[in-house]
N, C-alpha and C positions, 0 to 999 in steps of 0.2 A: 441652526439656532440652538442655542444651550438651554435646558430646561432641567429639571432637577427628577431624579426616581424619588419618588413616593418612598417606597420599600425597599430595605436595603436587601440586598444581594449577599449571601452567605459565598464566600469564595470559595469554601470548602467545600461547601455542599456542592455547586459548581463544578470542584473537581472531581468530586468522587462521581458526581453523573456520570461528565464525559469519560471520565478513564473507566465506566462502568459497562458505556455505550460501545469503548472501543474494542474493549474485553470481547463483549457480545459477537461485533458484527467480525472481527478477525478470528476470533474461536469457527464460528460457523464458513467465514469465508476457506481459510485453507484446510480443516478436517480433513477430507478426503483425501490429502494429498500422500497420505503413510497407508492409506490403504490403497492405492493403484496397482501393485501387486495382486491386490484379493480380489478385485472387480477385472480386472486382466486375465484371472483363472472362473472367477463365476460366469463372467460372459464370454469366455475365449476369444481376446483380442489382444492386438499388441499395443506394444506399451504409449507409441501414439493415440491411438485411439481412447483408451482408459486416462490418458491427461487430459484427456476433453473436461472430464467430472471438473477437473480446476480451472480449466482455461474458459469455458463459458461461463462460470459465474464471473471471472475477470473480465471475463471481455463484457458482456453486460453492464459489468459495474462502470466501466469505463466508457458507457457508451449512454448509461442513464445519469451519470455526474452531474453532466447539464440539463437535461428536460428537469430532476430534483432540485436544482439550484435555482432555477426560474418558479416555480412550482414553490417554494420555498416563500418567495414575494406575494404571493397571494395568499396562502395558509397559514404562512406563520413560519418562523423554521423549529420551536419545541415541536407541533406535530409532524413535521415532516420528519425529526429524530426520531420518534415516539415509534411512527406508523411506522419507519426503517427497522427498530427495533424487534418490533414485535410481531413484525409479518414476514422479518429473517428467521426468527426464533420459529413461529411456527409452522416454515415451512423447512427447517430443520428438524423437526418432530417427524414432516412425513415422510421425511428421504428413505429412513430405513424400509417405508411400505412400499418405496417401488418396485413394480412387477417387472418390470426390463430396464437395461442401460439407457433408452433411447427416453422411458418416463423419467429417470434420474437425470439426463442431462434436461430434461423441460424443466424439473424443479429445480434444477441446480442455479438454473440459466435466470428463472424465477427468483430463485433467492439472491442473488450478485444484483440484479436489478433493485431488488428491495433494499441492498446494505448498503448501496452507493448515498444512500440519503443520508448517512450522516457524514462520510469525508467529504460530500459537496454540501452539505450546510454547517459542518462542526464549527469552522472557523469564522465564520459569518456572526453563528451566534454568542461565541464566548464574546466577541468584539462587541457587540449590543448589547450582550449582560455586564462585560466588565469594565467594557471600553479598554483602548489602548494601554494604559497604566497599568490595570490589573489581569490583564491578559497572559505573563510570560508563565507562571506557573503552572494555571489549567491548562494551556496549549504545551508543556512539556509532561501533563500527568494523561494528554489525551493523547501522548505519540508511544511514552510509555504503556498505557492499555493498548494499544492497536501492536505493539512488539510481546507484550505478555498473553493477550489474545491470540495472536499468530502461534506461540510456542504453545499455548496450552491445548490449543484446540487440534492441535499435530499430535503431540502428548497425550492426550487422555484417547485418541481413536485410535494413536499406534500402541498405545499399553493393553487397549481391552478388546483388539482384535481376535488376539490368541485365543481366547476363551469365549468372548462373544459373537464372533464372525466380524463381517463388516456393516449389516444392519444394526446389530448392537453397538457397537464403537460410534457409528452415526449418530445413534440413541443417544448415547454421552454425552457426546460433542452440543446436542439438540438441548437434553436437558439443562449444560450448561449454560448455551446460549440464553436460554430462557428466562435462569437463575438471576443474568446478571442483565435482562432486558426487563426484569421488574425491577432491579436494584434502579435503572434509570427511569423508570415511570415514577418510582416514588422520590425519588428525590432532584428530577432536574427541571428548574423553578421557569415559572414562562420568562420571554423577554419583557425589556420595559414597554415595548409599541405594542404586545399583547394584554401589559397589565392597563395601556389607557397611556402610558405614557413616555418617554425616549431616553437615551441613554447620554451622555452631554454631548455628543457632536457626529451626526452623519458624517464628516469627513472621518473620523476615526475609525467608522464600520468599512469605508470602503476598501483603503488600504489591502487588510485582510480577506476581505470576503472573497467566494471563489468568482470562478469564470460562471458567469449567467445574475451574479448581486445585480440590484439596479433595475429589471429589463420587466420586471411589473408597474413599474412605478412612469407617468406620463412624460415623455423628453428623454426619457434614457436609453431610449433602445438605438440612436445614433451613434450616442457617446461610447455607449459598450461596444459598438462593430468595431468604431474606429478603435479604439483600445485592445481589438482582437488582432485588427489591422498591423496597430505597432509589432504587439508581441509574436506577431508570423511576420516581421520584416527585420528583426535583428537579429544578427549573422549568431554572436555570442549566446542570446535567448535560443535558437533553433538547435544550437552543440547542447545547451542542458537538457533540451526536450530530446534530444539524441539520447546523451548519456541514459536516461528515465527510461526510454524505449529500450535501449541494446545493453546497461546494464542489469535490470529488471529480465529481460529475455532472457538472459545467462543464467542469473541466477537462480530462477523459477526453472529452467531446463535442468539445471545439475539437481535440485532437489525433487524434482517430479522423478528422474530414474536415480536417484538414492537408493529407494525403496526397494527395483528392482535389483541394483548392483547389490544392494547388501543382505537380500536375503537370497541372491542365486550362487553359482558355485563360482568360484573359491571360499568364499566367504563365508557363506551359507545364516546367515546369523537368523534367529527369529523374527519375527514383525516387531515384539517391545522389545528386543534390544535395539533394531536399526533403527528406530523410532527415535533414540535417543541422540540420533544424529542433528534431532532440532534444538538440543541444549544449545547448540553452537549460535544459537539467536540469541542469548546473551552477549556474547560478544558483539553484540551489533549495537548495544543500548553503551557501550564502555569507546568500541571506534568511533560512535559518531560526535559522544562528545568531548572524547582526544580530536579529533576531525576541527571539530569547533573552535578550539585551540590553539591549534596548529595555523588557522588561516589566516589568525592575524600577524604571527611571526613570518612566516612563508608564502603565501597569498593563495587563493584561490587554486591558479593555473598549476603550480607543484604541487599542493594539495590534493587533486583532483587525480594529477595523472600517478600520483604515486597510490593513491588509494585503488585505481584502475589496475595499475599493474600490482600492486599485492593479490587483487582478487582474480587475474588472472596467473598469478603464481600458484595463489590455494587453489588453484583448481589442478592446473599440473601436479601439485604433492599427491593429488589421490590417484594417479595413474596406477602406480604399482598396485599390487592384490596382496596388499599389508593393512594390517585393519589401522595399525597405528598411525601410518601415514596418509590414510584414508580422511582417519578423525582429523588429524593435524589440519589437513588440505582444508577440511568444512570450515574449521576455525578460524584460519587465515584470510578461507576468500569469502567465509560470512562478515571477518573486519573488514574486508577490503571494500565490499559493497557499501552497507550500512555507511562509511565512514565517505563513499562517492555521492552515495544518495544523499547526503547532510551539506557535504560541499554544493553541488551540483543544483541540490532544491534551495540553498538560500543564495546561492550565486544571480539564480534564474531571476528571486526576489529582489536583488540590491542592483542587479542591471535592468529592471524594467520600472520607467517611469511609472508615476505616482496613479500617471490616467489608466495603467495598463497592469498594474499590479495583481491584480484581482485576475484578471484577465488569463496573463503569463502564468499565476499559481494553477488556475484551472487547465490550463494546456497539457502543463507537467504531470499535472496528477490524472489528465488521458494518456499520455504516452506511456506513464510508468505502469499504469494497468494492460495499455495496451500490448505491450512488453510483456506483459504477465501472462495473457493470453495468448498472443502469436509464438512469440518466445519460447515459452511450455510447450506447448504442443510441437513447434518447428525440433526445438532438440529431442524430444521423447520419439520422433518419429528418425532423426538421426538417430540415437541409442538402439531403438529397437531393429534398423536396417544395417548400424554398422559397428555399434559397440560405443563400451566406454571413451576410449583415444580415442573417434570420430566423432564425439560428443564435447571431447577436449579442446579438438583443435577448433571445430566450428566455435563454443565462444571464446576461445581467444580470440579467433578472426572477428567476432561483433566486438568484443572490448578493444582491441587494433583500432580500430574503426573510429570507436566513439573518445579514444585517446588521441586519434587522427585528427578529427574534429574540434575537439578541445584547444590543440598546438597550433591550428592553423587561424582560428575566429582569435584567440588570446594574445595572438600575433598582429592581426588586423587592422588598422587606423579604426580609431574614434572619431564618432562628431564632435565638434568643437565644444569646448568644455563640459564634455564628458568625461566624469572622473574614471579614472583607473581602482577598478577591482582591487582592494586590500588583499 
């Protein structure tokens, strides 16, 4: 039923929340990842081990998605951003006071559980505050925060390593988070069913909302199984949630032993210079929306598999122990990625019916964490047992894989009047 908001909605203010929120929770989420080096040597482990600090709080995240997205329907989902915010933030403050590896991975594991609450309710709620219409803007300034969060939060712990340790670099990262986890309390406005009143049309919210929208509310908890039901029974939905799992693992494994390749020998480079190996996450913000581009001249299926094998190209550029062709390599298979992941997550979106939409996004976005954590750790434990080239060839072999996948489901019969992927 259509009813009118009261109060109008600043769309600005809207976006400066989210992309304020996003900043926060990816600043805090990947930090640690330029320092696995330094917690490698303060706790003498290798370099599997020391990827834990990143792959528990992913895995966590990935694993609280849906209990916050459920949890979301009863509280509201501003505080569920709110309480993600701010109980990432400060348990980013205490990281630097743990007394051992083992209290670091509890808070780590802590804080991924905590930042999952807003990539499982962001999209729910821009859809409630702006409805469908006003939506494309904030949901591209809330992917931008979450790609400028990821680089800054790599950045400010790998530049102030050198001179702070790795508690202090934590500290940064903490502080920051913090900085821009009050920038969203003050400015990101409730929804309309918080202020008393609705936004024009529940159908508009469902759409977008993640895997778990729906499942407080009485009659829905059917509808949503069946809807999980569809999105785990299509061939082509199951190759995206692939791609999400194995090309997320790649990529999270080549940057978790970055840090080690480029500060050990040949190379030898400092902590802030290697550090600046995350520049190359711009290039992800430039792929994805040539990627965008690109799908509707060439479709999907070439889109996909060419951005796979670029990022399994950048990865070989860095074999050699050449700094230049090293950088190159990040550059290429951070576009390569970025510009799979764009295909891949709106692929998932235009091939999953309308009951299952919600559903199929919440899948993706477990796989692609899931990926972040199995993946990271799986390669840092190859790197640390057989080097860079044995680190090379295993994700080629997962990208293989998930370009495997791709060539065979995109090949497949459709249901009868099922359109064909543009």
């Amino acid at each position: 039923m259509t009813t009118v908001v009261p109060q109008r909605v600043s769309v600005r203010r809207v976006t400066v929340a989210v992309a304020a929120a996003g900043i926060c929770s990816f600043t805090l989420l990947y930090a640690p990842q330029p320092l696995l080096p330094q917690l490698a040597a303060r706790f003498a482990l290798g370099p599997g081990t020391a990827s834990l600090a990143v792959s528990v709080a992913t895995g966590a995240l990935a694993v609280m998605v849906l209990p916050l997205a459920v949890l979301s329907e009863f509280v509201g989902r501003r505080p569920v951003i709110l309480g993600s915010v701010l109980a990432s933030a400060a348990l980013g403050l205490l990281l630097p006071l743990a007394p051992s590896f083992e209290a670091l991975l509890v808070l780590r594991a802590l804080q991924g559980a905590a930042i999952a609450g807003f990539p499982g309710v962001a999209a729910a709620y821009l859809v409630e505050v702006l409805g469908r219409s006003g939506v494309a803007a904030a949901v591209g300034a809330m992917i931008a925060g979450n790609t400028v969060g990821g680089m800054l939060g790599r950045l400010a712990s790998g530049f102030t390593t050198g001179w702070l340790g790795w508690p202090g670099a934590l500290a940064c990262a903490g502080v920051l988070g913090l900085l821009f986890a009050l920038l969203t309390v003050t400015t990101l406005p409730p929804t309309p069913e918080e202020r008393g009143s609705f936004t024009t049309d529940r159908r508009e919210q469902s759409s977008l909302a993640p895997l778990g929208a729906g499942w407080g509310r009485p009659g829905r908890l059917r509808s949503v199984l069946a809807g999980v039901g569809v999105a785990l029974r299509r061939p082509v939905l199951l190759a995206q949630y692939a791609v999400a799992l194995l090309g997320m693992g790649a990529f999270v494994a080549l940057y978790n032993a970055a840090g080690f390749r480029l500060t050990g020998e040949p190379l030898a480079l400092s902590p802030a210079v290697a550090s600046l190996v995350f520049l190359a996450y711009a290039m992800g913000s430039v792929s994805s929306a040539t990627a965008g581009r690109l799908v509707g001249r060439l479709g999907r299926r070439r889109c996909l598999l060419a951005a796979l094998a670029t990022t399994a190209a950048g990865a070989a550029l860095t074999l050699p122990d050449s700094l230049p062709l090293v950088a190159a390599g990040f550059l290429v298979l951070t576009g390569g990625f970025f510009a799979a992941h764009a295909v891949a997550n709106g692929w998932a979106a235009a091939e999953a019916p309308a009951r299952a939409r919600g559903q199929a996004a919440g899948l993706y976005t477990f796989a692609y964490y899931l990926g972040s954590s199995v993946g990271g750790t799986v390669g840092s434990v190859v790197y640390g047992h057989a080097g860079w080239g044995r680190l090379i060839a295993a994700v080629t072999c997962w990208l293989a894989v998930a370009c495997a996948l791709v060539a065979v489901v995109s090949r497949s019969p459709r249901p009868a009047g099922h359109r064909p992927p543009g």
